[in-house]
C-alpha positions as CSV (number, residue, x, y, z in Angstrom):
1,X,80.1,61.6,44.8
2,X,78.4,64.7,42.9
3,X,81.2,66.5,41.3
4,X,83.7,65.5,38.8
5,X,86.7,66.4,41.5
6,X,85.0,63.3,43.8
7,X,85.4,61.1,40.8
8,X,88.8,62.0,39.7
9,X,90.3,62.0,43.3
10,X,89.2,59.0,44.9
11,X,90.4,57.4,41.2
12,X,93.9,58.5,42.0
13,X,93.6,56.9,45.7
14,X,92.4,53.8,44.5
15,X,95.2,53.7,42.3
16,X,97.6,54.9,45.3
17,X,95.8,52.5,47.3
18,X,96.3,49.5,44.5
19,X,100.5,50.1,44.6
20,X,100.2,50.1,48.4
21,X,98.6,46.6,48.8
22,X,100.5,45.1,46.0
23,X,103.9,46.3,47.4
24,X,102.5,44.8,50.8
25,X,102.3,41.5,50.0
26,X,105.1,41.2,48.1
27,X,108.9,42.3,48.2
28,X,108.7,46.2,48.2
29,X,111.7,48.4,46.1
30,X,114.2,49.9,48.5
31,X,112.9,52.9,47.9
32,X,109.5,52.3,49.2
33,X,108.2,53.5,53.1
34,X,104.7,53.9,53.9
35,X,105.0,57.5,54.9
36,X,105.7,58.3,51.5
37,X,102.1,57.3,50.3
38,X,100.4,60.1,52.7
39,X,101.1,63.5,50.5
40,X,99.1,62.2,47.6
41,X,96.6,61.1,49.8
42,X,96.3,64.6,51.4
43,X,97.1,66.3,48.2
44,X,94.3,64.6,46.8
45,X,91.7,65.0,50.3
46,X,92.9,69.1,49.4
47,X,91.9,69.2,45.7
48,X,88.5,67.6,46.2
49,X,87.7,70.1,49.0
50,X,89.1,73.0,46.9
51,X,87.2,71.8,43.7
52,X,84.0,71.6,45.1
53,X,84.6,75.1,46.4
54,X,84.4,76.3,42.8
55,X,88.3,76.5,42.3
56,X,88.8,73.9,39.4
57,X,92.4,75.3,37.8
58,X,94.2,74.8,41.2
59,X,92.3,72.1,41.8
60,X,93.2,70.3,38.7
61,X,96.9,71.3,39.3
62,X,96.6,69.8,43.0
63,X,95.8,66.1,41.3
64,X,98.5,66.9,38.5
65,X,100.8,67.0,41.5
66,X,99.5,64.5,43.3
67,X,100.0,62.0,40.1
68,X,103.7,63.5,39.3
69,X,104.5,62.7,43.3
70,X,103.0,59.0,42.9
71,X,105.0,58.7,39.2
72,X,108.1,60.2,40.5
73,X,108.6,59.2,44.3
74,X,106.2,56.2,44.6
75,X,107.6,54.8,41.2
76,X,104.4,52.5,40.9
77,X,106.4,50.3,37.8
78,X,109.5,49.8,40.0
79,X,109.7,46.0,40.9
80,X,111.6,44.7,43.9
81,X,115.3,44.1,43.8
């Protein structure tokens, strides 16, 4: 944990890793599946290894993404129905 790209990534798992274990222990939306949490994941495995190679703009557009997918698809403030 050396660069700011290790910070800001495993933040935005921990936070992808939060709405998973809440929606398991509870009802889930109907829109939830567990396959959907493994893009972000990757996504942001992909812009840590790319911002530590020196490529910050993509980089910081890979963790954009991966925070538009987890806003958009996850829907982290849905509640069960």
């Amino acid at each position: 944990m050396t660069t700011v790209f290790d910070w800001l990534t495993v933040a935005i798992f921990a936070a992808l890793a939060v709405v998973y274990l809440q929606r398991s222990v509870g009802p889930r939306p109907a829109h939830d599946a567990v396959w959907k949490y493994l893009p972000p994941a990757a996504i942001c495995m992909i812009a840590n290894q790319v911002g530590n190679g020196g490529w910050a703009v993509p980089a910081a557009i890979l963790m954009f993404g991966a925070i538009a997918y987890i806003w958009f698809i996850i829907r982290p403030l849905d509640r069960a129905s």
